[in-house]
C-alpha positions as CSV (number, residue, x, y, z in Angstrom):
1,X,66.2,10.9,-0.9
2,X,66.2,12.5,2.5
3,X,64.1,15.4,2.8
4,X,65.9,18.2,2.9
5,X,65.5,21.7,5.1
6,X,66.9,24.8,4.5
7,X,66.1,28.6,5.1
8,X,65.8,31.4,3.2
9,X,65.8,34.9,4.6
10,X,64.7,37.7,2.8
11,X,65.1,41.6,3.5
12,X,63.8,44.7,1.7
13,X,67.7,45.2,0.2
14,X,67.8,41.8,-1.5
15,X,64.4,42.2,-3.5
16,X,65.3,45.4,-4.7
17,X,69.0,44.3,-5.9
18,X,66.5,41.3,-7.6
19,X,64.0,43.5,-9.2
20,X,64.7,45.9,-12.2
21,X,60.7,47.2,-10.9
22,X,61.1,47.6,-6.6
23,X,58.6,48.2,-4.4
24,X,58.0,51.7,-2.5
25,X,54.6,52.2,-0.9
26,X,53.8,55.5,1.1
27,X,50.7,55.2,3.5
28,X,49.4,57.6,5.9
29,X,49.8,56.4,9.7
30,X,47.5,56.8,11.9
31,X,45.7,55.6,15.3
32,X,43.7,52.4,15.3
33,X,39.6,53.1,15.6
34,X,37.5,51.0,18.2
35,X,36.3,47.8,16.9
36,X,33.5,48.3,14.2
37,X,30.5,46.9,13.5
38,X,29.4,44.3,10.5
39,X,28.5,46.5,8.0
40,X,31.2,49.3,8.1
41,X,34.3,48.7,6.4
42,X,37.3,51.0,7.5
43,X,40.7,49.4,8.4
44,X,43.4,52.1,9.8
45,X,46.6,51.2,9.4
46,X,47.9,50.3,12.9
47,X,50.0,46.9,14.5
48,X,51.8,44.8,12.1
49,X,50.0,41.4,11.9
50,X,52.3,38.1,11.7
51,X,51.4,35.1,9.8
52,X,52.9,31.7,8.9
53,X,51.7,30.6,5.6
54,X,52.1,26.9,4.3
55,X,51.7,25.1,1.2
56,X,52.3,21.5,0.8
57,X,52.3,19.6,-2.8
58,X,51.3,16.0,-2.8
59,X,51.8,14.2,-6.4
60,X,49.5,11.3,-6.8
61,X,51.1,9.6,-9.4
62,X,54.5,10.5,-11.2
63,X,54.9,10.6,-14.8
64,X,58.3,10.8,-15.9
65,X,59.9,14.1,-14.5
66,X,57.4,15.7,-12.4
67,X,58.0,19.5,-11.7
68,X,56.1,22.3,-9.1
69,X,56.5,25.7,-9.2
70,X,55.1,27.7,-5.6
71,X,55.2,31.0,-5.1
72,X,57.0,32.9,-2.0
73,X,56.0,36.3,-0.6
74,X,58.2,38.5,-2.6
75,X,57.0,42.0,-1.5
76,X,58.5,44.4,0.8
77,X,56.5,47.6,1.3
78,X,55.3,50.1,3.6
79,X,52.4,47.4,4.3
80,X,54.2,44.4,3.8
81,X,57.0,42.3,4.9
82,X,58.1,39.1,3.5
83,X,60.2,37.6,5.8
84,X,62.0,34.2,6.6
85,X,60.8,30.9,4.8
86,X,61.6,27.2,5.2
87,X,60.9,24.2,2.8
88,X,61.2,20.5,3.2
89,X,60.7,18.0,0.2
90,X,61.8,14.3,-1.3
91,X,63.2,16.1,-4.7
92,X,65.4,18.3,-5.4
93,X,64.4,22.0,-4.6
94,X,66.0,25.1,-4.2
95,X,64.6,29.2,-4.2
96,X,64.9,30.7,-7.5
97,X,64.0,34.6,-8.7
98,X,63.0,35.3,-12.4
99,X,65.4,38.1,-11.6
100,X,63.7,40.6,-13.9
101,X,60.1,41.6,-12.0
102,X,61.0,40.8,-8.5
103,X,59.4,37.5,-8.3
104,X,60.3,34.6,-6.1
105,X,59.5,30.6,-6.1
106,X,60.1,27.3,-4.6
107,X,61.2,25.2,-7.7
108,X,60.6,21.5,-7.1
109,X,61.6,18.4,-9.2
110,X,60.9,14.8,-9.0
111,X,62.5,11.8,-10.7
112,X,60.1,9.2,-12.5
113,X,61.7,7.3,-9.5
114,X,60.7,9.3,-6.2
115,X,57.7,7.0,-4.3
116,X,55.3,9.6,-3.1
117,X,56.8,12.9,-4.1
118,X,55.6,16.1,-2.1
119,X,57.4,19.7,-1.0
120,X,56.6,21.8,1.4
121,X,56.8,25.5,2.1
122,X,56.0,28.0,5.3
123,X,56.5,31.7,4.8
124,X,56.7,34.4,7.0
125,X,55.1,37.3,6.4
126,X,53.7,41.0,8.4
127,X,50.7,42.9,7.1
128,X,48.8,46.0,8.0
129,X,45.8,47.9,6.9
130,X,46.5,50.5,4.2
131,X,43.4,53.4,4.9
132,X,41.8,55.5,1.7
133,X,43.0,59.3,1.3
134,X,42.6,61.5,4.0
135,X,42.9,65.2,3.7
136,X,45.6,65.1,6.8
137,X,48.1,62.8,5.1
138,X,51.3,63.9,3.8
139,X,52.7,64.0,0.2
140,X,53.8,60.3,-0.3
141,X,57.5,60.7,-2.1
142,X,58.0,60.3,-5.3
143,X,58.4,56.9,-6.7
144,X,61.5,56.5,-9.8
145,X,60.7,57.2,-13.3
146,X,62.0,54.0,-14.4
147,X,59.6,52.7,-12.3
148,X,56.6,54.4,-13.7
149,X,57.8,53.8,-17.0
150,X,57.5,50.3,-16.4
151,X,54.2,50.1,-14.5
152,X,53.0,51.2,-17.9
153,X,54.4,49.2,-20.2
154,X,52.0,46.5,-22.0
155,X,51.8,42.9,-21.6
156,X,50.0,40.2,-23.5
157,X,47.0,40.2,-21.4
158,X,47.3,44.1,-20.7
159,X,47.2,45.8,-23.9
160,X,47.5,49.3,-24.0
161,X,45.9,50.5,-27.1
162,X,42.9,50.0,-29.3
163,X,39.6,49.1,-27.5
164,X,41.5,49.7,-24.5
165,X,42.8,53.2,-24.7
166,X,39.7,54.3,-26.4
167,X,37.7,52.9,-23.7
168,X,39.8,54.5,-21.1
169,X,39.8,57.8,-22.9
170,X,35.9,57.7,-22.7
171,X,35.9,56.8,-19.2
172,X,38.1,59.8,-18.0
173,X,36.5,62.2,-20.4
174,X,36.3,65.6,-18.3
175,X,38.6,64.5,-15.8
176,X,41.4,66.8,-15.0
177,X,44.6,64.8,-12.3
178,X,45.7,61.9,-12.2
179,X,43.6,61.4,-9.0
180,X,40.2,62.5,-11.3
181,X,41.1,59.8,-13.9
182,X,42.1,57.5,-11.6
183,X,38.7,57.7,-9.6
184,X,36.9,57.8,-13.1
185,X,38.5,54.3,-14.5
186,X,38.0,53.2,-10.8
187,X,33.8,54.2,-11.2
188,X,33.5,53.3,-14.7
189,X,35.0,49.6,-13.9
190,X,32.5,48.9,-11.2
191,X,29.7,50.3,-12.8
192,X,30.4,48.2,-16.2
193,X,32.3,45.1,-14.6
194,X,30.5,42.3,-12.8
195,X,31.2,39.3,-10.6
196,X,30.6,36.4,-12.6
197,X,30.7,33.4,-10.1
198,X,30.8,30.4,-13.1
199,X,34.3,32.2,-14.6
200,X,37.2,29.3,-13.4
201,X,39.5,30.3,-10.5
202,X,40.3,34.2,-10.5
203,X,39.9,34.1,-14.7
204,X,42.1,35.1,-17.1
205,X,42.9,38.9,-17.2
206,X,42.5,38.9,-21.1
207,X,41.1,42.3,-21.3
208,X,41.3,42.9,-24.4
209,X,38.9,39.8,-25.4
210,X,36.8,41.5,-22.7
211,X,36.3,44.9,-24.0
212,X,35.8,43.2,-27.5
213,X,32.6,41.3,-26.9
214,X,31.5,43.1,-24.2
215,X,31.3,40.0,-21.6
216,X,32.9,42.4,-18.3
217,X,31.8,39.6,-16.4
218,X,34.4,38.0,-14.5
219,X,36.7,37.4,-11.3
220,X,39.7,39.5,-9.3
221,X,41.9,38.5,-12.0
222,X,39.8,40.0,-14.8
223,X,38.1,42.8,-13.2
224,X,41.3,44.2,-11.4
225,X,43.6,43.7,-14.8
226,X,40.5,45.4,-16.5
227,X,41.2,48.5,-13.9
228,X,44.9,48.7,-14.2
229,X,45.1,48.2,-18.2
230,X,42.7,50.9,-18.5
231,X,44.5,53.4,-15.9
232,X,48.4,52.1,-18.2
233,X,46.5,53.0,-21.5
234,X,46.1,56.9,-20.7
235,X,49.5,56.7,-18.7
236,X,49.1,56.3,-15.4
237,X,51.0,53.7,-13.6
238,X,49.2,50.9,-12.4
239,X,49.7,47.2,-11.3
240,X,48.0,44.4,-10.2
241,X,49.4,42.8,-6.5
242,X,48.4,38.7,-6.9
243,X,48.2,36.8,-3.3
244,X,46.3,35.2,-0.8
245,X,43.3,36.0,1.7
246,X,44.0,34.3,5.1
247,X,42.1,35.2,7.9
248,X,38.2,36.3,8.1
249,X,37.4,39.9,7.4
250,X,37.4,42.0,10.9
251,X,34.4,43.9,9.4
252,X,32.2,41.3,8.6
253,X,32.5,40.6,5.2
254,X,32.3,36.8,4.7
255,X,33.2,37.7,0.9
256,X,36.3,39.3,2.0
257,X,37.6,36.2,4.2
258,X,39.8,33.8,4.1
259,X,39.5,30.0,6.3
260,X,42.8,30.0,7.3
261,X,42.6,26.2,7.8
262,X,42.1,25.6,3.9
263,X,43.1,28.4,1.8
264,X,42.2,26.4,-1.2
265,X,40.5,29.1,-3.6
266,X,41.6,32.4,-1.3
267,X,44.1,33.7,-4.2
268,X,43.1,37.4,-4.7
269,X,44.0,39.9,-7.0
270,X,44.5,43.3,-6.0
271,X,45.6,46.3,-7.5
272,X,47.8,49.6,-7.1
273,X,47.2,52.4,-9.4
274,X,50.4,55.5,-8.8
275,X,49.2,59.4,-8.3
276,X,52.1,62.1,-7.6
277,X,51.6,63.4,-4.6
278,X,49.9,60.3,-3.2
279,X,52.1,57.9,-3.6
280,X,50.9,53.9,-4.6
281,X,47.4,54.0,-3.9
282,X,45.4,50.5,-2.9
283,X,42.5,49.8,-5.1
284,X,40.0,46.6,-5.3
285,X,37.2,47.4,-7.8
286,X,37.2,43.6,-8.0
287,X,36.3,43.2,-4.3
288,X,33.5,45.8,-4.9
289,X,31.8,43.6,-7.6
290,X,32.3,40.7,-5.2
291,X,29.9,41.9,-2.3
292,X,28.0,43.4,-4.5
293,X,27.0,40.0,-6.4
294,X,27.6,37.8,-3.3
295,X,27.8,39.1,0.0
296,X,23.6,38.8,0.1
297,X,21.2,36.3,-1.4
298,X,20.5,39.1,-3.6
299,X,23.1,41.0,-6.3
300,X,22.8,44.6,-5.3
301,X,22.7,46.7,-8.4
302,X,24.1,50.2,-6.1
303,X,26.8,51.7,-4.6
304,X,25.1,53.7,-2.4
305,X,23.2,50.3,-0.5
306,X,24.7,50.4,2.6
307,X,26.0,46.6,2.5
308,X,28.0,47.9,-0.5
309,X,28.8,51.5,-0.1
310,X,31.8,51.1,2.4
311,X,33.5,49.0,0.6
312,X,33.0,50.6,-2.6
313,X,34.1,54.3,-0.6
314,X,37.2,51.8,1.2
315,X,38.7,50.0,-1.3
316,X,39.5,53.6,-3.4
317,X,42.7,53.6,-1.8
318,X,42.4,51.3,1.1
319,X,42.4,47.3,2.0
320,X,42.5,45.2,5.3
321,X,45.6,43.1,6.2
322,X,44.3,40.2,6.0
323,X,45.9,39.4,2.8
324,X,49.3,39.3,1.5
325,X,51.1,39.4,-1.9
326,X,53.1,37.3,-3.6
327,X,54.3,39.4,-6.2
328,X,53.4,41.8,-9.4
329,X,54.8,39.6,-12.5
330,X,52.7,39.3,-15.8
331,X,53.8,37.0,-18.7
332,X,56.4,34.5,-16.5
333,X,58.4,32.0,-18.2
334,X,58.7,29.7,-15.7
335,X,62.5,27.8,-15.8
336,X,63.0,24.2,-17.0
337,X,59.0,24.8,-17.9
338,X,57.9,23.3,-20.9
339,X,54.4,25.1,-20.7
340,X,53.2,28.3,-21.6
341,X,54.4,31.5,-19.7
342,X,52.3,32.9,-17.6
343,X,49.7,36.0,-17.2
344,X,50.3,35.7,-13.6
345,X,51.4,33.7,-10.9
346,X,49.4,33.1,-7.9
347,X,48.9,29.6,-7.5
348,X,51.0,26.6,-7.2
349,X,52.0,25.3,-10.8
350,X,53.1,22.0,-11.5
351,X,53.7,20.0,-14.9
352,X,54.8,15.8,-16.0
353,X,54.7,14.5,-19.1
354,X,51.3,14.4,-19.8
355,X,51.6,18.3,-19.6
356,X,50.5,21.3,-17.2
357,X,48.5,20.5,-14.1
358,X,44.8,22.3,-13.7
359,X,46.3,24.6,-10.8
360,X,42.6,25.8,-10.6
361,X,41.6,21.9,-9.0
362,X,43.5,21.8,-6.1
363,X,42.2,18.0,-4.8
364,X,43.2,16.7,-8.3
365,X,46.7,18.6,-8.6
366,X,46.5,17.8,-4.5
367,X,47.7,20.7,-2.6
368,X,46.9,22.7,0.6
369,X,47.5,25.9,1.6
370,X,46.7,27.0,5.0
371,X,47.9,30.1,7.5
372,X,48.3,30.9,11.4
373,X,48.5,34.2,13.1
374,X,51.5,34.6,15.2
375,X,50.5,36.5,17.8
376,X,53.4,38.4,19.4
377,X,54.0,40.0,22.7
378,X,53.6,43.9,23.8
C-alpha cells in the first residue's frame, strides 16, 4: 500500500467540544530568573518552548491482524499546547478520540499481508515552566463543577474508599483548606512512598493493592496515582497528567531528563491536585522520591538535604517544561482492541494474535521515540 500522509490540526476549541472533562489551568506569570546553578531547582514560567516529537512503530513479524495504538498530545492549557501532527504508514491509519476523557491516538492496522509494517507520528507541541505558589499571584478562576465532580470520581485503579479514604483521612488529620490537606497528602506520600527502581516501566497505579500490603514502593505511575487517589478520597479534585520527558533538566537534575535522541523509557507521570482560589496546581511527589533514591550513589532518607530539598519545596506546585502530556484518561478501552482496557495510556500499545505486546520492551515491540527543540526567532 502506499504510505499515506495526512495532517491533523488541533486547537484548544476542538478538545474541549471532544472532552466531557476539559482542560483549564491558571498559572501565575512572571519574569524569567538568570540561569541557575546544579543544585537549585526553580523554573519560572517564561517563553514557550517548541518541540517536534516522533514515534515510529516497526513490527518484526506479522501475525494475522496486527494493530498499534500511539498516543497524540491531547492537552491544551495555560502551559501546554498541542498543536499540528503528521503521520505516515503502510496500513491503514487514521486519528481517533475516545470522545469521553479528552484523549487522542494514532490507530494503526496491518493486514497478515503487509511486508514490513511500520507507522509513524511527529507532534507538535509548546511547553512552559509552571512555578509553585507565590504570595503575589492572583486568584486562579474557578474551574466548572462538572469538572470537579469528575476529577473525583473513582476508577479501577483509583479507589476512593476503604484503605484509601481512611488513610487519607489520617494523613490530613488537623488540616483545615484544601491547600492544608492538599500539602498533608502531598508530605505524607513522600515520606511513606519510595522509588523502587526493579518495579517494570512506570508500574501499575493499583493503589489499593499498595495501601493493602504496605509495599509504597514503586514508580511515577504508582506514587503519583497514590497522591491523587488519596487527595479524590477526602474530595478534592485531583488527576494524574501521563507523558513524556524530552530534553535534559536545565537545573541539573540528570533524574529529571530526558535524551531526546531515544526517549525510550522517558514516559512520566505527573499529577494536578485542584484548590479554589489557586487554580490546578502542579505536583510531582513521584519526582521527589526519584532524586531522592537516584539522583546520588546514595538514597537520601531527607527532605531537607540540599540535593533534595528544591525539588521537594518545587514540585508543590511547580514543574519544568521539559515534558509534555499526552492526556489524563484512566480505564481506556481501546477500539477494535481485543485486550484489556487500560489504567492509563502513555505508551505505544500494539496487539496480533498472539495477544498484547509488552509496551514496557520497546526493542522487542520495536519502537522509537525521539524529540527536537524548535527553536524560533525573536
Amino acid at each position: 500500500m502506499t504510505p499515506a500522509r495526512r495532517a491533523l490540526l488541533q486547537s484548544a476549541a476542538s478538545m474541549s467540544a471532544l472532552s466531557l472533562a476539559p482542560w483549564h489551568s491558571a498559572s501565575a506569570q512572571t519574569t524569567p530568573s538568570s540561569p541557575t546553578s546544579a543544585r537549585t531547582f526553580n523554573p519560572i514560567p517564561g517563553e514557550w518552548r517548541t518541540f517536534e516529537v516522533t514515534t515510529r512503530v516497526d513490527i518484526p513479524r506479522v501475525n494475522g491482524i496486527t494493530r498499534v495504538w500511539l498516543p497524540v498530545p491531547s492537552v491544551n492549557s495555560a502551559w501546554q499546547k498541542s498543536e499540528a501532527s503528521s503521520f505516515t504508514s503502510n496500513g491503514a491509519t487514521r486519528i481517533r478520540s475516545d470522545g469521553l476523557q479528552g484523549v487522542q491516538f494514532l490507530y494503526a492496522e496491518f493486514s497478515a499481508n503487509i511486508e514490513n509494517p511500520y507507522v509513524e507520528i511527529s507532534s507538535r507541541v509548546q511547553t512552559q515552566n509552571r512555578a509553585p505558589l507565590s504570595s503575589t499571584q492572583t486568584a486562579a478562576p474557578a474551574e466548572d463543577s462538572a469538572t470537579l465532580k469528575y476529577f473525583t470520581r473513582a476508577t479501577h485503579l483509583l479507589p476512593t474508599d476503604g484503605i484509601v479514604k481512611t488513610t487519607a483521612q489520617k494523613a490530613i488529620q488537623g488540616a483545615q483548606t484544601d491547600l492544608e490537606k492538599v500539602r498533608a497528602i502531598y508530605n505524607w506520600v513522600v515520606a511513606n512512598a519510595w522509588r523502587e527502581p526493579k518495579v517494570k516501566g512506570c508500574g501499575e497505579g493499583d493503589i489499593k493493592t499498595m495501601l493493602e500490603t504496605g509495599n509504597l514502593g514503586g514508580k511515577c505511575a504508582d506514587i503519583n496515582a497514590l497522591f491523587v487517589g488519596l487527595c479524590r478520597s477526602v474530595g478534592i479534585p485531583a488527576r494524574d497528567v501521563y507523558g513524556l520527558r524530552l530534553v535534559p533538566s536545565a537545573f541539573g537534575y540528570k533524574e529529571l531528563s530526558g535524551n531526546p535522541a531515544s526517549l525510550k523509557g522517558a514516559q512520566h507521570c505527573r499529577a494536578e491536585a485542584y484548590v479554589k482560589g489557586q487554580g490546578w496546581m502542579a505536583m510531582d511527589p513521584a519526582d521527589v522520591a526519584k532524586v531522592m533514591r537516584l539522583e546520588t550513589s546514595e538514597w537520601l532518607k531527607s527532605t531537607d538535604h540540599p540535593v533534595v530539598k528544591p525539588v521537594y519545596t518545587t514540585l508543590f506546585g511547580g514543574w519544568e517544561g521539559n515534558w509534555m502530556a499526552y492526556n489524563t484518561a484512566h480505564d481506556l478501552t481501546l477500539p477494535q482492541s481485543k485486550g484489556e482496557r487500560l489504567g492509563f495510556f502513555m505508551y505505544p500499545i500494539g496487539e496480533n494474535n498472539e495477544g498484547r505486546f509488552d509496551s514496557y520492551a520497546p526493542d522487542d515491540f520495536k519502537y522509537q521515540i525521539s524529540a527536537k527543540e524548535i527553536k524560533t526567532s525573536a
